[in-house]
Structure formats: C-alpha cells, structure tokens
C-alpha positions as CSV (number, residue, x, y, z in Angstrom):
1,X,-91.9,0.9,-84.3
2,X,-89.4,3.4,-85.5
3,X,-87.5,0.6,-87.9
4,X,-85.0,2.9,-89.8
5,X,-83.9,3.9,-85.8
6,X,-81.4,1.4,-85.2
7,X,-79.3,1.5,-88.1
8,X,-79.3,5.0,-87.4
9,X,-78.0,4.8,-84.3
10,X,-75.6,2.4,-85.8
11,X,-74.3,5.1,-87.8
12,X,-74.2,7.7,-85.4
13,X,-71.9,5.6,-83.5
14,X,-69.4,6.7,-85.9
15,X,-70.0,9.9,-86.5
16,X,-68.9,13.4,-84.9
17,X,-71.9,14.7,-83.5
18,X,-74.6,13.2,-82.2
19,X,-77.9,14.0,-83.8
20,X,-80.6,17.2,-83.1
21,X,-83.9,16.3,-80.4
22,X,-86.6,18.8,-82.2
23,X,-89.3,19.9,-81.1
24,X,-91.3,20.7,-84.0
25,X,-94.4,22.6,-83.9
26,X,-95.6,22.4,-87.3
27,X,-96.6,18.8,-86.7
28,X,-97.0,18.8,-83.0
29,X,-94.1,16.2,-82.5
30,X,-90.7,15.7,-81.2
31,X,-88.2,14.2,-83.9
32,X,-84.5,13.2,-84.2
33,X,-82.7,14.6,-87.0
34,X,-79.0,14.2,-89.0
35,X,-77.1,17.3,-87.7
36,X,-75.9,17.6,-91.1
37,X,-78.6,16.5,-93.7
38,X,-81.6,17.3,-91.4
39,X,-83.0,13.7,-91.7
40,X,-85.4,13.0,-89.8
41,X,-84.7,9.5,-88.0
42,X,-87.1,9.3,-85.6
43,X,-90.5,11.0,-84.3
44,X,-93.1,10.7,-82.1
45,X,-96.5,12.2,-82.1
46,X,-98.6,11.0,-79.2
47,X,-100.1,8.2,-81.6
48,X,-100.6,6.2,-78.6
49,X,-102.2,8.2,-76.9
50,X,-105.8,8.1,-76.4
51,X,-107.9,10.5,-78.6
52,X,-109.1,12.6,-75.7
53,X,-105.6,13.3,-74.6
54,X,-103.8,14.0,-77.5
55,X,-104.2,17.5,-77.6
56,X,-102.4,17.9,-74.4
57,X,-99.1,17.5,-76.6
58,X,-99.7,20.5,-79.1
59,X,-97.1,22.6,-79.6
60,X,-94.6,20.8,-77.9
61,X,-92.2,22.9,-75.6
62,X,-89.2,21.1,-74.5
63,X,-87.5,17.5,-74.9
64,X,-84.7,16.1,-73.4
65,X,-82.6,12.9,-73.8
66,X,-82.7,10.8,-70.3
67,X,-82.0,8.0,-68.3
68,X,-78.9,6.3,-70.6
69,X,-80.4,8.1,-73.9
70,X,-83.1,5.6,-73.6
71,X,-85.8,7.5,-74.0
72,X,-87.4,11.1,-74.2
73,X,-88.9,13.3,-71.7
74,X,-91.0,16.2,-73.7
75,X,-93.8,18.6,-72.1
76,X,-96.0,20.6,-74.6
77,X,-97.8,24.0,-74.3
78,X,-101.1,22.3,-74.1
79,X,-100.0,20.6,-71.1
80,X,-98.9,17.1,-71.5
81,X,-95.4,15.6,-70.1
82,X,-94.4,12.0,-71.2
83,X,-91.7,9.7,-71.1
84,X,-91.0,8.2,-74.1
85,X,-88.3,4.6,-75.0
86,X,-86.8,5.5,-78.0
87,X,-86.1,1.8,-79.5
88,X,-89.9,1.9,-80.4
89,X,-91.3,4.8,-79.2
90,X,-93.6,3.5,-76.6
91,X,-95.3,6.4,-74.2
92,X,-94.4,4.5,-71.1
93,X,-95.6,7.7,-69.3
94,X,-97.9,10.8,-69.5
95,X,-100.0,12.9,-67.5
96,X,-101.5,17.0,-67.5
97,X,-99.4,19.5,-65.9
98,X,-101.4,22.2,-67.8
99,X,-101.0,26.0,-67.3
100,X,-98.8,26.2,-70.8
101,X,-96.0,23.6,-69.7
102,X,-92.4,24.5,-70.7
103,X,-90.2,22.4,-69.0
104,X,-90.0,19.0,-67.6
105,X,-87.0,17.3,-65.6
106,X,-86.4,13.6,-64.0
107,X,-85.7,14.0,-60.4
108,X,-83.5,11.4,-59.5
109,X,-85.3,8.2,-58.0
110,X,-87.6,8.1,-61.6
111,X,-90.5,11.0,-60.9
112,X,-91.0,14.0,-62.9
113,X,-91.2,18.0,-62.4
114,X,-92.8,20.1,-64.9
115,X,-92.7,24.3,-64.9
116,X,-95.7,26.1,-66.2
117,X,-95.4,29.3,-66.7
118,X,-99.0,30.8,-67.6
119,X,-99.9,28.4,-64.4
120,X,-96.9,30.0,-62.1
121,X,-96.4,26.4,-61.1
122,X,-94.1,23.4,-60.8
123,X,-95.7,20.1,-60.7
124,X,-93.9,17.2,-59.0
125,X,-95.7,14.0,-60.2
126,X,-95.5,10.2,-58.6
127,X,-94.1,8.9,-62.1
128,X,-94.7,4.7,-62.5
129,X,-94.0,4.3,-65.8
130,X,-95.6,0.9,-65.9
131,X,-99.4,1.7,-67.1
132,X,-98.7,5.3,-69.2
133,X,-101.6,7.5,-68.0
134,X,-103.9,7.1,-64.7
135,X,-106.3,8.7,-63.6
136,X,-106.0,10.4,-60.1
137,X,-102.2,10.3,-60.4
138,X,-100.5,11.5,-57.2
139,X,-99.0,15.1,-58.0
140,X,-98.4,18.3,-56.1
141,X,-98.5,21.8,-57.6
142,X,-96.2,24.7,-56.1
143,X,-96.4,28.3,-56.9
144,X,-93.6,29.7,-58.9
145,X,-94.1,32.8,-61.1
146,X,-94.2,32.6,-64.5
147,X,-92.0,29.3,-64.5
148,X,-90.3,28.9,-67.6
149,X,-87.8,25.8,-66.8
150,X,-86.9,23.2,-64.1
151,X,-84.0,21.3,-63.8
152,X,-82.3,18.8,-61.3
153,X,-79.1,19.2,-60.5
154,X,-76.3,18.9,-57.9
155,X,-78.5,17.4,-55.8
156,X,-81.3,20.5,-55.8
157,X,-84.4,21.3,-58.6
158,X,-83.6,24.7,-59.7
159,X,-86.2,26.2,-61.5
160,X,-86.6,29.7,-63.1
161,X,-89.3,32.0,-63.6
162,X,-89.1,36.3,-64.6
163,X,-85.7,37.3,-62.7
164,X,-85.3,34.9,-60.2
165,X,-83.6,31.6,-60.0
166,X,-84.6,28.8,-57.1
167,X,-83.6,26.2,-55.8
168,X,-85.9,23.6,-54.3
169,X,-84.6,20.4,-51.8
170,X,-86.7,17.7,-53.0
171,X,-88.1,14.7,-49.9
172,X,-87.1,11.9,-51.8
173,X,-90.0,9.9,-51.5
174,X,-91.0,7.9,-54.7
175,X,-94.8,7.9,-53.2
176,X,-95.2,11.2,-52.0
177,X,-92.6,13.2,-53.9
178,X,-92.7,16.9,-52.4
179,X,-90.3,20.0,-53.2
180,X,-89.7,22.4,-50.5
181,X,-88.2,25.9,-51.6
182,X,-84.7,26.7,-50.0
183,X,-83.3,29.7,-51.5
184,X,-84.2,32.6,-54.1
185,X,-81.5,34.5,-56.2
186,X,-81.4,37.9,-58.6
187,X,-81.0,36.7,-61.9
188,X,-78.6,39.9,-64.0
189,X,-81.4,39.6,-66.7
190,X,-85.3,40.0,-68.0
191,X,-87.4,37.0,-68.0
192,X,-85.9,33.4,-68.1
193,X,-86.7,31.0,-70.6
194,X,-84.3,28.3,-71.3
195,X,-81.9,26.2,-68.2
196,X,-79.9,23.3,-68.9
197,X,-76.9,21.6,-67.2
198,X,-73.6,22.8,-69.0
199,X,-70.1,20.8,-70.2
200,X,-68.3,22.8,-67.7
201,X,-68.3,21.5,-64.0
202,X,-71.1,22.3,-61.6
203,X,-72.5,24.8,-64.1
204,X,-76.2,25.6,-65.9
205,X,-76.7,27.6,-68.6
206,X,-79.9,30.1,-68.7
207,X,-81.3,31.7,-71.5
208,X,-83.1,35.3,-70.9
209,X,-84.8,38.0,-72.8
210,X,-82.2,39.7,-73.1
211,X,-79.0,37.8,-72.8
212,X,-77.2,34.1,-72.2
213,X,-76.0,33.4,-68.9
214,X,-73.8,30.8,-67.1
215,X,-74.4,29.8,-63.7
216,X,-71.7,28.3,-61.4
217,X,-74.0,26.2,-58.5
218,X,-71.3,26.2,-56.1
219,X,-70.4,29.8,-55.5
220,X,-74.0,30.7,-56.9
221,X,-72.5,33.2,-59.2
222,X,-73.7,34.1,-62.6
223,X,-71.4,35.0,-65.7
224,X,-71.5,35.5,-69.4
225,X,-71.9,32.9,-71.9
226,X,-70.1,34.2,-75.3
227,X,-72.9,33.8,-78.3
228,X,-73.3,35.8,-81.1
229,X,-77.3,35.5,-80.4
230,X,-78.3,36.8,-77.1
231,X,-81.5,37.8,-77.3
232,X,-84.7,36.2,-77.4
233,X,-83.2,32.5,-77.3
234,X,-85.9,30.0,-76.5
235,X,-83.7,27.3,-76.3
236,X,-80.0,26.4,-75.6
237,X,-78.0,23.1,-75.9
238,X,-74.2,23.3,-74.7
239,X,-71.9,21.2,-76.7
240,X,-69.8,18.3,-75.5
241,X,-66.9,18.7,-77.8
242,X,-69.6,20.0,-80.5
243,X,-70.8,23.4,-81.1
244,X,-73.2,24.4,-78.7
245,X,-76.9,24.9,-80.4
246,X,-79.4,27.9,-80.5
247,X,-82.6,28.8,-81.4
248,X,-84.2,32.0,-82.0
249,X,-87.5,32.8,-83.3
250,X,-88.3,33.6,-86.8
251,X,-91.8,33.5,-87.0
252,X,-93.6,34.9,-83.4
253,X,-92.0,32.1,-81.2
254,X,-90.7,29.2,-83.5
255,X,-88.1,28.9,-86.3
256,X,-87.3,26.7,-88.9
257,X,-82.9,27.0,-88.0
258,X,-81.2,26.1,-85.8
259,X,-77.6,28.1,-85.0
260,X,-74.7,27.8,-83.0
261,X,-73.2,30.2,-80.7
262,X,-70.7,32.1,-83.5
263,X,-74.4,33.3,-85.1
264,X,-73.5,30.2,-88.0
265,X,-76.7,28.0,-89.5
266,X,-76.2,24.6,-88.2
267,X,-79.4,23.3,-89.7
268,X,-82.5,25.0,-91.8
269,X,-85.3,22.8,-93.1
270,X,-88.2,24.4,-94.3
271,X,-91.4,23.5,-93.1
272,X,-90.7,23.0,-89.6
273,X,-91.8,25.5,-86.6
274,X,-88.5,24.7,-83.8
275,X,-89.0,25.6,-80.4
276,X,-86.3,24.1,-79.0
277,X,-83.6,21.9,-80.2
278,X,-81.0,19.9,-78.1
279,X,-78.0,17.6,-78.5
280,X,-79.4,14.2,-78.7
281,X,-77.1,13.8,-75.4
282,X,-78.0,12.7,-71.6
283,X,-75.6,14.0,-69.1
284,X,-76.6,12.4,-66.3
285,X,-77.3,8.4,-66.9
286,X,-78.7,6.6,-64.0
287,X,-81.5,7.3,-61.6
288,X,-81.0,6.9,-57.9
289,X,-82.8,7.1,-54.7
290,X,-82.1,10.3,-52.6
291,X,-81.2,10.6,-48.9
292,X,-82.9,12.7,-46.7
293,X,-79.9,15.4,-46.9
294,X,-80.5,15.6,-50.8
295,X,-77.2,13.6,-51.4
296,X,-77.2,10.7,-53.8
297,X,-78.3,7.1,-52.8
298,X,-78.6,3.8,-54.3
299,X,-78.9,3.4,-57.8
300,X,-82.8,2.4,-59.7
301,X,-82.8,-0.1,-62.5
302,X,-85.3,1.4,-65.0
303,X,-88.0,-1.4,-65.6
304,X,-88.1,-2.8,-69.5
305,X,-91.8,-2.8,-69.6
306,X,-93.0,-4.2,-73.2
C-alpha cells in the first residue's frame, strides 16, 4: 500500500503540473515523481508478482496513465505488460508478450495491445483483470516489423515500426479480440520509436531516429514538431498547458534527465536509468465497447476488484 500516495495526490490537486510517470531502469520499476523536487511518490516493482515471473518486467519500456488516472499500464523489455490501480498498487493484470516489448495501449472495451519490436509483433490480449495472470490466456500475435509503439486512437490502433506507420480496425470482441491491418503509410523519418496522442485535435506525436514528428489522423499528414532535441528521443510526452517532456539517452539507451522541448532540464536525479517519462495525465477516460464499423459504443464500468 503506497500510504504517502494520497496526500500526494491531495497536493497535486493544487499544483501546476501534474507529476512525472518514470520508467526507471536502474531498479526495474515504474515510479511517480514531483516534477519539481523529483520525489518519488509512488512505485511499483512487480512485488506481487510471483517469483518466476518477475523478470518479465526488467527494464521496463513504457508506462502510461489510464482509464480515469486510476491505474498504470507499463510493458518491460523482458516482456511483461500489466495493469496496475494506483491507490495501492495492486497488479490487477499481467501477462508475456515477449520479443523485447516497447509499447502497450488499452483498446477501448478494457483489452490490451503490446508492440515488440525484436519479436516484429503486436499482441492483442483477452485482458480480465479479475485474477492478474492465467495461464493459457487468449492472445493473438500479428506481424509488424520491428514494432516500436501501439496506440489506440480515433477509433483505429496505429502502431509504428522502421518507416512505416499502420493502422489496424480492431473486431471489437472482448473474447476474441482480433486486429486486422487496413492501411500502411511512409513515415518522412528513420526508425520509429516513441507515439503518443497529442494536446492538439486528432493528432499523435512520433518520435524517430532522426527527428520529432506530428501526425494529423484525419488528413493522414505528417508535420514538424518544434524541439530543440530531435534526435534519438526514446520517449515523448506532450503537454496539456505544461511543457511537453523529453528524453534522450545519456548512457547507451537510458538517462538520468528528463528535458523539455526548448533543450531545458526539467528534472535530473542521479541514480536513475529513464527510458521514458510521461505526464502523469490520461487523455482518454472511459473504456467502451466498439461497434462493428470501429465507432464508439456503450460505455464499461471498470470493476473495483479488492
């Protein structure tokens, strides 16, 4: 039970920005820190998760705030996903993707999509969040080159991997989830790394080898994102009325600062190995069902399991 969480939170409610999701490497865990002091306020690090599984969730690659900022969905490089409620930290969900997961996203009726990208796969899983981990769990693999991020969005799971962004329509199905590819597009870059959905309307930023990018869904156009740091970002976090966060390795792929995009330090703390750092922010707050056509359906109470 993370105790000193909830007058945390308390205080956050108060402040300016919201605090930093970590994912720290040093430790193999995901924390929550002060934007400004670098306090850390909350972690986890898989402690309930049986001993045989832990090391699916070294070197954690990616976290994301979800489902009302209730809880955290992370994946790891040695191939773990989970689902996390942040009031006490409770893995309410985990499985193995494997094949060096990067990514991980919530599809909108409550299951889960991780990108591999030494695996060239997604992995759609059957997500039921009321016994953690089970073995045999339903989940379907589909190729994708080196697939460095997934995320859903505008009513499609767009997923990136080398030069080329996809979008996939996704069945809908809670028991038999499925993603079918429906388009392929020429990304003006080397290599994608980072995607996430952006302040601006209909738009997802992408993070390449060699530069920052901004994708507009509708007219499936790419554009600039203005940043000091273009290169080599592993991670990018947009702001919402806050400076917008990147990383960029120090040491081989981690770092231990955190910048935003005007090249200034937001936050250094030695000792920690950042992969990624986000905005402790969701965007989108409830989970539906989805129609046949892809379109949004009727919303999904999320169950308060103990």
């Amino acid at each position: 039970m993370n105790t000193i969480l909830l007058p945390f939170l308390l205080f956050f409610a108060q402040q300016r920005m919201p605090p930093i999701l970590i994912t720290d490497q040093a430790q193999h865990r995901i924390i929550m820190a002060d934007a400004t002091s670098g306090t850390v306020y909350w972690e986890w690090k898989a402690d309930d998760v049986p001993d045989g599984h832990k090391k699916w969730f070294s070197n954690p690659s990616d976290a994301k705030m979800v489902l009302n900022t209730e809880y955290v969905l992370t994946c790891a490089s040695g191939g773990g996903v989970a689902l996390i409620r942040l009031r006490d930290g409770k893995t309410v969900f985990y499985d193995y993707a494997g094949g060096n997961t990067h990514s991980a996203d919530i599809l909108p009726d409550l299951n889960i999509v991780t990108a591999s990208s030494t695996g060239n796969y997604l992995c759609v899983f059957r997500a039921d969040t009321a016994g953690g981990y089970q073995q045999g769990r339903l989940k379907q693999k589909i190729f994708l080159a080196d697939a460095h991020s997934a995320v859903w969005y505008y009513g499609r799971l767009w997923a990136a991997g080398r030069s080329k962004l996809y979008s996939f329509r996704y069945n809908g199905s809670r028991e038999t989830p499925t993603l079918n590819k429906e388009d392929s597009l020429k990304i003006p870059g080397k290599n994608a790394h980072d995607m996430i959905v952006a302040p601006a309307t209909q738009t997802m930023w992408l993070s390449m080898e060699d530069t920052l990018l901004e994708f507009h869904v509708p007219s499936k156009q790419f554009g600039p994102v203005k940043s000091a740091l273009q290169h080599d970002v592993k991670s990018v976090s947009p702001g919402h009325g806050t400076p917008s966060l990147v990383t960029v390795p120090k040491e081989q792929w981690w770092t231990d600062e955190i910048f935003n995009t005007e090249g200034k330090s937001v936050l250094k703390k030695e000792g920690l190995k950042i992969y990624k750092a986000r905005w402790a922010a969701s965007i989108r707050s409830t989970v539906y069902t989805v129609e046949p056509d892809g379109s949004r359906g009727r919303p999904i109470l999320m169950p308060r399991s103990n």
